[in-house]
Structure formats: structure tokens, C-alpha cells
C-alpha positions in Angstrom: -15.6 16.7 49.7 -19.2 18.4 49.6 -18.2 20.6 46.9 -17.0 17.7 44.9 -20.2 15.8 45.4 -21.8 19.4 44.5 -20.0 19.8 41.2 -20.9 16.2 40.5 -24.2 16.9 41.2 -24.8 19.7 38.9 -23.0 17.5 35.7 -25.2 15.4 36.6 -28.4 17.3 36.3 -26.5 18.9 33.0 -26.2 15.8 31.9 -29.9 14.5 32.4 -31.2 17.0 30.9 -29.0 16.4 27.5 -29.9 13.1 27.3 -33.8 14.7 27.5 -33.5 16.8 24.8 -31.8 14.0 22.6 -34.5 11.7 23.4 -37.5 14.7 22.5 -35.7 15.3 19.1 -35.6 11.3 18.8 -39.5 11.3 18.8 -39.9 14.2 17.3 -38.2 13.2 14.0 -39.3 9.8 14.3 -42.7 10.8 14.7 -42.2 13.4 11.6 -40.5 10.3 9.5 -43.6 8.3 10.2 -45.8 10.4 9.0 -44.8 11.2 5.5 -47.3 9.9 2.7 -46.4 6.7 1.3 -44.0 6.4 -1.4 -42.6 4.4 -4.2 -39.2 5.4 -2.1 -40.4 3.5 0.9 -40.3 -0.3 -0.4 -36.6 1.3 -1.7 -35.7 2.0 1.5 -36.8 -1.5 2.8 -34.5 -2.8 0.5 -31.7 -0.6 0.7 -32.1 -1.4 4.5 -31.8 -5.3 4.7 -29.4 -5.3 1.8 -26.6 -3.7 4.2 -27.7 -6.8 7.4 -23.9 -7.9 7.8 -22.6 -5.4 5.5 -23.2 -7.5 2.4 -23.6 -4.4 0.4 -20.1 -3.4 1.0 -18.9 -6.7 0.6 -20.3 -6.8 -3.2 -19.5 -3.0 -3.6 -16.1 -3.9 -2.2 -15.8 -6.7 -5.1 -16.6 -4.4 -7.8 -14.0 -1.9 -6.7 -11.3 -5.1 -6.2 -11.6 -6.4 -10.2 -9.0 -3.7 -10.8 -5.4 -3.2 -9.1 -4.2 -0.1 -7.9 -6.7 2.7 -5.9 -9.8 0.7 -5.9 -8.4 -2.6 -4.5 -6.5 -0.9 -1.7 -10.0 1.3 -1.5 -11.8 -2.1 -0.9 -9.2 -3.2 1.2 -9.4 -0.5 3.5 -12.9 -0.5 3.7 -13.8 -4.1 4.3 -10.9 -3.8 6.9 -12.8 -0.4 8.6 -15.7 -1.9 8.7 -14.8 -5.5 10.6 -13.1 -2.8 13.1 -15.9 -0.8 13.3 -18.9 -3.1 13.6 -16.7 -5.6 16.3 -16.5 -1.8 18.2 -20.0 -0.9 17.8 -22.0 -4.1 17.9 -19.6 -5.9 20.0 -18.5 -3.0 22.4 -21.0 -0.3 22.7 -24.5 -2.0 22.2 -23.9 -4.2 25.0 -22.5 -1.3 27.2 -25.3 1.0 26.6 -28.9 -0.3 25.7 -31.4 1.7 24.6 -34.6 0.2 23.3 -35.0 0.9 19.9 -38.7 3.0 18.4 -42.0 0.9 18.6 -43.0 -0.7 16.0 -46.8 -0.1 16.2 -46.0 4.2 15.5 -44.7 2.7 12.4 -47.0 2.4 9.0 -47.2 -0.8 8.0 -45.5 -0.2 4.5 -42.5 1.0 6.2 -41.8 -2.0 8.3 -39.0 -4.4 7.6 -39.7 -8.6 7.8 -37.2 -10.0 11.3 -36.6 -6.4 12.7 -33.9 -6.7 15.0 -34.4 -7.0 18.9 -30.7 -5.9 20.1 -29.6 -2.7 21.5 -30.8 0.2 19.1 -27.4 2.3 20.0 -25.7 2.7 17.9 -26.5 1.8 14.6 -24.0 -0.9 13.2 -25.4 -0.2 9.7 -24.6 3.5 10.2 -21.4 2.9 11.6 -20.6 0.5 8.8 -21.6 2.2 6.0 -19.8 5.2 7.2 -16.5 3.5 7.7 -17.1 2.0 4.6 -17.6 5.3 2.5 -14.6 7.1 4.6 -12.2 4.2 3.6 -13.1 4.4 0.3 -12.7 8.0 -0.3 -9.0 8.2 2.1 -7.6 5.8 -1.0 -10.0 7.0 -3.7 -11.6 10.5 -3.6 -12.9 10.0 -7.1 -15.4 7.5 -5.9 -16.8 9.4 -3.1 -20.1 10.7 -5.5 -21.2 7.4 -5.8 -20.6 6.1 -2.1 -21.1 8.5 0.0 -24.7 8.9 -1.0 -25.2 5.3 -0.7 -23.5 5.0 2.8 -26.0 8.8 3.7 -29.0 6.5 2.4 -28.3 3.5 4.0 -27.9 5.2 7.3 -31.2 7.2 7.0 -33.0 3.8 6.1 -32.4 3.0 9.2 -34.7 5.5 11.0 -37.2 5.1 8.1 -37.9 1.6 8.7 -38.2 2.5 11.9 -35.4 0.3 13.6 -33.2 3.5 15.1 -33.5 6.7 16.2 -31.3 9.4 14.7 -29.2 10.1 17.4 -28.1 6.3 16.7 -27.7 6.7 13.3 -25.3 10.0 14.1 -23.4 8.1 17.1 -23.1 4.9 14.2 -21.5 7.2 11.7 -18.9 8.8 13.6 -17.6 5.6 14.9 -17.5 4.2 11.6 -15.7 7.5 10.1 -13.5 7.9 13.3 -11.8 3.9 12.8 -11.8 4.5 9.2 -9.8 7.3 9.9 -7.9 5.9 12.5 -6.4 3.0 10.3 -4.1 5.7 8.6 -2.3 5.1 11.8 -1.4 1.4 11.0 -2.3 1.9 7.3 -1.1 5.4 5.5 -2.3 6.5 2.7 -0.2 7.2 -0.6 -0.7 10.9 -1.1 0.7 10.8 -4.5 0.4 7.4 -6.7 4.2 8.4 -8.0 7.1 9.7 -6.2 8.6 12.8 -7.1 12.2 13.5 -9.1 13.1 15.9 -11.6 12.6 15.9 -15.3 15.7 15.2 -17.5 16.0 17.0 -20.8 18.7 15.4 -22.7 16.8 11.7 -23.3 16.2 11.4 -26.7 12.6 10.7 -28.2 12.0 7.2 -29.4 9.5 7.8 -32.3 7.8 3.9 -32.4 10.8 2.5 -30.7 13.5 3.5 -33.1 17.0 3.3 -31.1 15.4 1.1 -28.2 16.5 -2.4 -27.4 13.7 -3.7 -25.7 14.0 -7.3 -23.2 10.5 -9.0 -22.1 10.6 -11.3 -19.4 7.7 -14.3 -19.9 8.3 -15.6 -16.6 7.8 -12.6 -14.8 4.1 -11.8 -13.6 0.8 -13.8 -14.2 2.2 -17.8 -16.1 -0.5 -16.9 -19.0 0.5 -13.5 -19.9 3.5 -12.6 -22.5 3.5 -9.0 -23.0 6.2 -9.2 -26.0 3.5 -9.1 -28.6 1.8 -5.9 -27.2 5.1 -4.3 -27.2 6.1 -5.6 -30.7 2.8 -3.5 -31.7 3.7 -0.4 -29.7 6.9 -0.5 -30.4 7.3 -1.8 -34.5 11.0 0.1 -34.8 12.3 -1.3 -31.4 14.7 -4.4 -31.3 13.1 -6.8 -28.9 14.5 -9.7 -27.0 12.9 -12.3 -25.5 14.2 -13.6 -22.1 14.8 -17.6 -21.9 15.5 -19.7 -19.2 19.3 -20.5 -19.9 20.3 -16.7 -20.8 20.8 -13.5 -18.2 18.9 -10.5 -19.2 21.8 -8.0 -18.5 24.4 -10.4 -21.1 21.4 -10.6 -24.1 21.1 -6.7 -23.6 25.3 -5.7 -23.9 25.4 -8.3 -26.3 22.8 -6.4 -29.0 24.4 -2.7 -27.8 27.9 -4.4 -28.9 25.9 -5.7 -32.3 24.3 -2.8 -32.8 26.2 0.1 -31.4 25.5 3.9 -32.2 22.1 3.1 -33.1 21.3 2.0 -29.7 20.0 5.3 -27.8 18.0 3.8 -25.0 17.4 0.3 -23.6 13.6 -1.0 -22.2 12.8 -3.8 -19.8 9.4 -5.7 -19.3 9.0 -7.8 -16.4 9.3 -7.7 -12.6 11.4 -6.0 -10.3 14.3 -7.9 -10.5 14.2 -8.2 -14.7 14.1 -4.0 -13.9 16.9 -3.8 -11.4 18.7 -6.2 -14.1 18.3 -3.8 -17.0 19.0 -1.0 -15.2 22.5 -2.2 -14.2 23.3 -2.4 -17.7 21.7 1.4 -18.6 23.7 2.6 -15.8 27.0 0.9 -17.5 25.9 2.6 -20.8 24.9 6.0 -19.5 21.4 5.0 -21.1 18.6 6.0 -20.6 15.5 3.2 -19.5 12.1 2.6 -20.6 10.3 0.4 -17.4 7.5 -1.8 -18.7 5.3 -3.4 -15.9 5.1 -7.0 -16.2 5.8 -8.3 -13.2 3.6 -9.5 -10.5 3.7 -6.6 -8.3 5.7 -3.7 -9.7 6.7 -2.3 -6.9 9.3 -0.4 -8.9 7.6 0.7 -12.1 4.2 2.2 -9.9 7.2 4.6 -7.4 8.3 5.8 -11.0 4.8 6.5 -12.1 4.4 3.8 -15.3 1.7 2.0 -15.0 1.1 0.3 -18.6 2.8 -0.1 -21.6 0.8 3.0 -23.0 2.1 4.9 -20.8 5.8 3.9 -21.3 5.2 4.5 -25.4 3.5 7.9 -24.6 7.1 8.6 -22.5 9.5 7.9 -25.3 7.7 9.5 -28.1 7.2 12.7 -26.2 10.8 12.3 -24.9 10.0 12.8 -21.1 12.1 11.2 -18.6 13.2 11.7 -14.5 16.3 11.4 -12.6 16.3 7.8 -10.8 18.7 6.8 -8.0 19.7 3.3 -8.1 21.1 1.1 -5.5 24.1 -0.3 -5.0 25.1 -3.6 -2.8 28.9 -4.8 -3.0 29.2 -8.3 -1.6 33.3 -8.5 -0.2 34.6 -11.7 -0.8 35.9 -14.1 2.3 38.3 -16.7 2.7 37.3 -19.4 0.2 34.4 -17.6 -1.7 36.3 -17.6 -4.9 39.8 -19.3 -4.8 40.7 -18.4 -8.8 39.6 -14.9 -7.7 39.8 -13.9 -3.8 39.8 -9.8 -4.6 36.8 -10.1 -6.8 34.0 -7.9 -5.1 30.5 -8.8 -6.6 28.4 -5.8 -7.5 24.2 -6.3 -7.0 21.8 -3.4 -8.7 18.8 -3.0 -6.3 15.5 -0.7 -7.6 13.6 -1.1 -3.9 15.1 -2.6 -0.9 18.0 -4.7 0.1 18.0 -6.6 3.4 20.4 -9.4 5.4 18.3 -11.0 8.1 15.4 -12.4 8.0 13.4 -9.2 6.4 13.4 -11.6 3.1 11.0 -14.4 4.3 8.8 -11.1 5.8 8.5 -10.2 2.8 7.2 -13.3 1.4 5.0 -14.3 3.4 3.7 -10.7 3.6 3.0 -10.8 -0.2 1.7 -14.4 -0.1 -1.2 -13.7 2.8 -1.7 -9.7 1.5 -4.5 -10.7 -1.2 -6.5 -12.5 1.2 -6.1 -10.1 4.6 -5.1 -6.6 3.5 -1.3 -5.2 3.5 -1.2 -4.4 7.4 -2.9 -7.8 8.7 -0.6 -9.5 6.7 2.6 -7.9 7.8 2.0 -8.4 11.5 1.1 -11.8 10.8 4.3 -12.1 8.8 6.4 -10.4 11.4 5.0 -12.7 14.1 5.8 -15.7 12.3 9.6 -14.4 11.5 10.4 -13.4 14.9 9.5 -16.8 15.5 11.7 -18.9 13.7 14.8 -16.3 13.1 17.9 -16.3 14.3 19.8 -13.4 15.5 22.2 -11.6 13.3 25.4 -10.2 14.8 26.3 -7.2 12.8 29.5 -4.6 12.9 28.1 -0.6 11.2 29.3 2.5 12.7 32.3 1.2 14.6 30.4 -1.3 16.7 28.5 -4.6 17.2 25.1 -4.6 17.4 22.4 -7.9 17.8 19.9 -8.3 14.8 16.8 -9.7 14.0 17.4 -8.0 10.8 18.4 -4.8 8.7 16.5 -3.4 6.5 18.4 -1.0 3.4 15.7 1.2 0.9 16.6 2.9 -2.3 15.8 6.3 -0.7 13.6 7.2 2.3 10.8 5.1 3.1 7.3 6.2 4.2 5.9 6.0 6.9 9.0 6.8 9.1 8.5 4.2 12.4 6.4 1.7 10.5 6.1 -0.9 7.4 7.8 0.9 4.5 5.4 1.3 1.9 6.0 3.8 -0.3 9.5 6.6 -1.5 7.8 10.1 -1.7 11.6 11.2 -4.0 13.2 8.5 -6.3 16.6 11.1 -6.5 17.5 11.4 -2.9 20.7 10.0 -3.1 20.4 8.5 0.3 18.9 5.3 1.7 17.0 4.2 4.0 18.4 2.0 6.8 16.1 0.3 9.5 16.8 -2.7 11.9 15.4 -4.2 15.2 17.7 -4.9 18.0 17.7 -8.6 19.6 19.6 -7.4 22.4 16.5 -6.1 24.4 14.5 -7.5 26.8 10.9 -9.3 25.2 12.0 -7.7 22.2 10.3 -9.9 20.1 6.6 -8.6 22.2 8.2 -5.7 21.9 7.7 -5.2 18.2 4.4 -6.9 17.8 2.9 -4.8 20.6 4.5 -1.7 19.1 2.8 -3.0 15.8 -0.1 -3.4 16.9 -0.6 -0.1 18.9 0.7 2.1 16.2 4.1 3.0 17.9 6.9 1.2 16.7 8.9 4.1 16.2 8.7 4.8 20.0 9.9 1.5 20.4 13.3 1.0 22.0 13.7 -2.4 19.9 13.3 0.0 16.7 16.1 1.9 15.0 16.6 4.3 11.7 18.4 6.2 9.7 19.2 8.0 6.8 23.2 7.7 5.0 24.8 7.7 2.1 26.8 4.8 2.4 26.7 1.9 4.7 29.1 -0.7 5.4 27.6 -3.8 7.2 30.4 -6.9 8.5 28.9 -10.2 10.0 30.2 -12.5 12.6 28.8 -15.4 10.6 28.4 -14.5 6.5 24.5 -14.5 6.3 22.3 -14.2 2.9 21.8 -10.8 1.2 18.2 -10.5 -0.8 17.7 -7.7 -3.4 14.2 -6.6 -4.0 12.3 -9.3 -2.5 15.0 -12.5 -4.0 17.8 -13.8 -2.4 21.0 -13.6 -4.3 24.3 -13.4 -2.5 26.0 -14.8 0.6 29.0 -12.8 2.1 30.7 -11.6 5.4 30.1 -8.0 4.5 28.2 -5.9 2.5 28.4 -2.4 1.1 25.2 -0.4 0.5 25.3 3.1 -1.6 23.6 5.1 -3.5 24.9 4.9 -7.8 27.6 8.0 -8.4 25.0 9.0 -11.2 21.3 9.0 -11.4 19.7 7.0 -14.4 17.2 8.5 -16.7 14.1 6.6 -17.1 11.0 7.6 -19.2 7.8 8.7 -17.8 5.2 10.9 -18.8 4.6 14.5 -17.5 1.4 14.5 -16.2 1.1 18.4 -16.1 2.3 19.3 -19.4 -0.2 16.9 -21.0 -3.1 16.9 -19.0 -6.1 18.4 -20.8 -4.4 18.1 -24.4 -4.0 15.1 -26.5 -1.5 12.2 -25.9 1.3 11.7 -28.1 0.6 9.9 -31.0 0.2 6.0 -30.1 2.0 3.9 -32.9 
């Protein structure tokens, strides 16, 4: 027992004498920052300083980055989300846990002194630490950004010290909490390494010089209620025969209809709209061994940004060069049951699917997922989704690999989802030929806490209550027939279901990055 009170001793004195020589440097650079000749930088840095009080910087950055879709809003995302976590850990957590009282005022010159200085603990600095979560955010989704704010988030930290509100050794301690729970969101939150998913180039599509040999189908009621894109591709695409989807007619019967009118002539079909106008479209290409050209028009285009089109510039670019990749596509057969179809009781319906098929409750997840994402980020959002399904659903009794099993839902991707053990969010391969099955079992104890404590703590694949697995072919029977839902709408209701993978990949147009990048595009019609 001495020697332990020894040992503890000597840290101790180890320790003191650390905090010493922090606290000499402190003064020393403080006293070094206060006297520097004035400046025009100095009522800069005044401003700079108050203009990040409750991160309302970031918040306006954060806006600018937000107008467009794609890297900077989930950039803006993440870092209004890093920095709630971060300032709630710093100025919630830590300040009132260790106080320290911050430089005084009267070593300061007068021009350097900010009006309302704050009076709370002076470690560590929330600015620091949310400018730094901030900037790390930002750069994890959007590395091109990082020139412009990462200097800003450097300068707003260092402001700190100049107005004389912090010492350094709380601006340092700020900016690694800030970058550590910046970082540590990738745990709930990955990030995309690649915006499109790998699959291998297909040689034999045939280049569409200004659409000639396309039939083309635009969906008006897919995406924003103000926005037709027919005329943009009736521009881009002068040579193409375009069809226009209206509410009594089924895209998949307009497009076999004009490949019976028009026949050799037709050498590719294209699609504009959402994902299930796509997964429509590409039921009939895979009928026709055609090739596709995507066009996203939808609201989300969950499909057309895995394949790597992103505009309709893109998907012209694609079929003038004559670049395309090997797709899988997804295959659901609903099995008919006593009274489905009394004309027909051996008819087995056949569903496409682009994304993700599901029986359960995994469809109303996804809505309400989708509806709350814009206003709380992706992750919020699905915890709040799944906390409100486990809620009202009802358990699903299912028969797949020779036995029963208790449901809250099951879960079927076009290919292996990332992250493995959390929310799906993203196929690194589109020509896997597998797919992706995940459930959560009723059966267990609390399993509904279960899941939203595994959510919440990162961990769900160490959850008992979670289960997944990679096949080529699944076969799913229900106790009680329940509702199947293709890519995010529900469509069928049977007793059992068949998932697989298409025999055949389908080709669909996309541009090779690599063999154009640093010459000029294909010529734009």
C-alpha cells in the first residue's frame, strides 16, 4: 500500500509540474500576442471572433455549401451535425468539469478587446472546437473545400487568443475535440469513398451519335412538380424518339410498344425519372438485351448517383462516346396463393428492383427517413425513423433456410450494402451478382431497445437482434401474406417471395472518367 501511495505520489508531482509548464507557455504567448504593434488585422480578428459566437459562421458557411445536392450538402450536413456534438461536449461537458479562468483583460490593448467578453470557463475553447469539427466534417465529405475552410476554422481559432479570451492550450484542447467527434461520426455516419460504385466497362454498346437508335421515356411526375426535363432531352438528344409518360399509360407498355413500331432501328432504350420509372425501363432493356441510358429526374436518384450519372450531360456524353458498365438487376417473384388470381392461379408475378426490396415494415423506415432527412441529417433521421417503426410494427413470421424465424422486417439489396452492421447507404460493385439480405429478429428479449441502443452506440452489428448475409437467391414464405415494396414503393402482396439476382447483367451508359479526364468531352449535340 505505501508503494502505491508512492507511485501515486510521484504522477502526481509529474503531473503538477506539466500543468506548470503549460501554464508558463500560456503567458508567455499570450504575453508575446499582446504585444504585437497594432494592425489593420486586429479589428479583422475582432470580427472574425464574434462572428463564430454560436457558430453562426458555420451555420451561413453551411448554407452556402447546402444550395447544391450531392458532396457539399452532405459536407454541411456533417458539419452542422459535428459541431452540435462537439460544442454540447465541450461547453456542456468539459467547461463545467474543469474551470480555468480565462487571461485578464487589463494585459490586453485596448484595440484588441472584444464588446461582452465572455465570463465562463476559458477551457476549452468552444469556438476552437467548433470550427475544427466544422472544417474536419467538411473535408471527410469534401476534400476539395478544405483550402478555403480550414484556414478559416485555423483563423478563427487563433482569434481567440488574440482577442485575448483564451489561452492557446485552450484553443489546442478545443480543436482536437472538435476534429476527434468530427471524426468519430464516420462511426454512425460513413463516408462514400467513391461517389460511383465500381463495375466493368462493356464494349459492345453501340454509340448513340445525338440520340439516333434511342427511344427515350420522361417521367413529369417524377422529381420536383415544376420541373419537366423532356425538353432538355429533346435538345440533347434531337435524333432520339421520346415519349412522354401520362397518367393512364405504364412506362414499360409505351416503351415495347415503339420497339415493336420501330424495330431494328431501336439500339438502346433511355429513361428519365425516378427510381422506380428506372427499375421500370430497365425491365424492358433486360427483355430486349438493350442496352440503358439512366437520366436523373427523380427526387432522389438513389439509382442513377450508384451508377455514376449525375445529369443529362453526362448521360449524352455516355452514348456519344459509346461507354457503358455491366449492371445487375434485381429480381423479386411474387408466388400466387389460394384466391390471388382465380382466371390464373399458376401465374407468378415478376417485380424489377434497381436498389432494395423489403417485406416488413423496412418500407415506412424508409419514408419517414427520407421525409425528416432534409431537416436532421441522414443518421438522425433514421434512428428517429427506426424508433417510430419499431413502435407501431407488427411482427413478421417468416420461413428462409429451412426454418421459421420472427421479424420486425427483412431487408433484400441489389448487391452488398455498405456499411456492413449499419444503415445501408451506399453498393461499392453494381455487378456482384449477389444481394444483400438483412433482418432483425423479434424473437429476443427488449429487442426493440436492443436495436436503438445498438444504433445509437455504433454497434448494431454486435447486436444479437441483428442478422446478415450475402446469397444468390433467396426464397422467403410468410405465415400471413404481408406487402412487398420495391425501391422505396409498395407494389405487391403475396405469401412468398423469391429474390435473385438477373441471369444477365444489363448494359447501361456512363462515362469513363479516366479515359477522358484532362481531354475534351465528346461533342455535346
Amino acid at each position: 500500500m505505501t508503494d502505491w501511495f508512492r507511485r501515486v505520489a510521484v504522477k502526481s508531482r509529474h503531473l503538477d509540474r506539466g500543468l506548470a509548464h503549460v501554464s508558463d507557455t500560456d503567458r508567455g504567448l499570450t504575453s508575446t500576442v499582446a504585444s504585437l504593434p497594432p494592425t489593420r488585422w486586429d479589428a479583422a480578428m475582432c470580427r472574425l471572433s464574434k462572428a463564430a459566437d454560436h457558430s453562426a459562421l458555420w451555420v451561413v458557411v453551411a448554407g452556402v455549401l447546402a444550395v447544391r445536392r450531392g458532396a457539399g450538402r452532405k459536407a454541411a450536413g456533417r458539419g452542422l451535425l459535428s459541431i452540435a456534438l462537439s460544442s454540447g461536449i465541450a461547453n456542456g461537458i468539459l467547461k463545467p468539469l474543469l474551470p480555468r479562468r480565462r487571461p485578464a483583460a487589463a494585459e490586453l490593448p485596448w484595440h484588441r478587446r472584444i464588446p461582452d467578453p465572455p465570463t465562463s470557463s476559458s477551457f476549452p475553447s468552444g469556438h476552437a472546437a467548433s470550427a475544427a469539427a466544422f472544417a474536419t466534417a467538411v473535408v471527410l465529405e469534401n476534400p476539395r473545400i478544405a483550402p478555403a475552410v480550414v484556414p478559416l476554422a485555423a483563423a478563427v481559432a487563433y482569434s481567440r487568443v488574440h482577442v485575448g479570451v483564451h489561452w492557446a492550450s485552450d484553443v489546442l484542447a478545443g480543436a482536437a475535440v472538435g476534429s476527434t467527434v468530427a471524426l468519430a461520426t464516420q462511426r454512425w455516419w460513413p463516408v462514400r469513398p467513391t461517389d460511383e460504385a465500381r463495375a466493368r466497362p462493356v464494349d459492345t454498346v453501340p454509340d448513340l451519335p445525338q440520340g439516333d437508335g434511342l427511344v427515350i421515356i420522361a417521367n413529369p411526375f417524377s422529381g420536383p412538380p415544376d420541373y419537366d426535363v423532356s425538353d432538355e432531352i429533346a435538345a440533347a438528344l434531337p435524333a432520339a424518339r421520346l415519349l412522354r409518360v401520362t397518367e393512364d399509360t405504364r412506362v414499360d407498355d409505351q416503351l415495347k410498344e415503339s420497339i415493336a413500331e420501330l424495330g431494328d432501328w431501336v439500339r438502346a432504350i433511355g429513361v428519365a425519372g425516378g427510381d422506380g420509372t428506372v427499375a421500370s425501363a430497365a425491365g424492358v432493356a433486360d427483355e430486349y438485351r438493350l442496352p440503358l441510358v439512366v437520366v436523373p429526374a427523380g427526387t432522389l436518384n438513389h439509382f442513377a448517383r450508384d451508377v455514376g450519372v449525375y445529369d443529362l450531360q453526362e448521360a449524352v456524353d455516355a452514348t456519344q462516346a459509346g461507354e457503358a458498365v455491366a449492371v445487375d438487376l434485381g429480381l423479386v417473384e411474387a408466388h400466387p396463393g389460394a384466391g390471388d388470381d382465380p382466371e390464373n392461379p399458376d401465374v407468378i408475378r415478376t417485380r424489377y428492383f434497381l436498389n432494395t426490396a423489403s417485406v416488413g415494415s423496412y418500407p415506412e423506415l424508409v419514408r419517414l427517413r427520407e421525409k425528416w432527412q432534409p431537416r436532421w441529417g441522414k443518421w438522425p433521421a433514421f434512428l428517429a425513423a427506426l424508433v417510430t417503426v419499431l413502435r407501431r410494427s407488427e411482427r413478421v413470421q417468416v420461413k428462409f433456410d429451412d426454418r421459421w424465424h420472427e421479424v420486425w422486417f427483412i431487408f433484400v439489396g441489389n448487391g452488398p450494402y455498405h456499411p456492413r452492421g449499419m444503415v445501408p447507404a451506399w453498393r461499392p460493385t453494381l455487378d456482384s451478382g449477389l444481394l444483400d439480405v438483412r433482418w432483425l429478429r423479434a424473437d429476443v428479449r427488449f429487442s426493440r431497445l436492443r436495436v436503438v441502443v445498438a444504433m445509437m452506440l455504433g454497434a448494431l452489428g454486435h447486436s444479437r437482434v441483428y442478422h446478415q448475409t450475402e446469397v444468390a437467391e433467396l426464397d422467403v414464405e410468410l405465415k400471413v401474406p404481408s406487402m412487398l415494396a420495391t425501391d422505396g414503393e409498395v407494389v405487391e402482396e403475396a405469401g412468398r417471395y423469391t429474390f435473385r439476382v438477373a441471369k444477365d447483367p444489363i448494359p447501361i451508359y456512363r462515362r469513363d472518367e479516366d479515359r477522358w479526364s484532362g481531354r475534351d468531352r465528346p461533342f455535346r449535340g
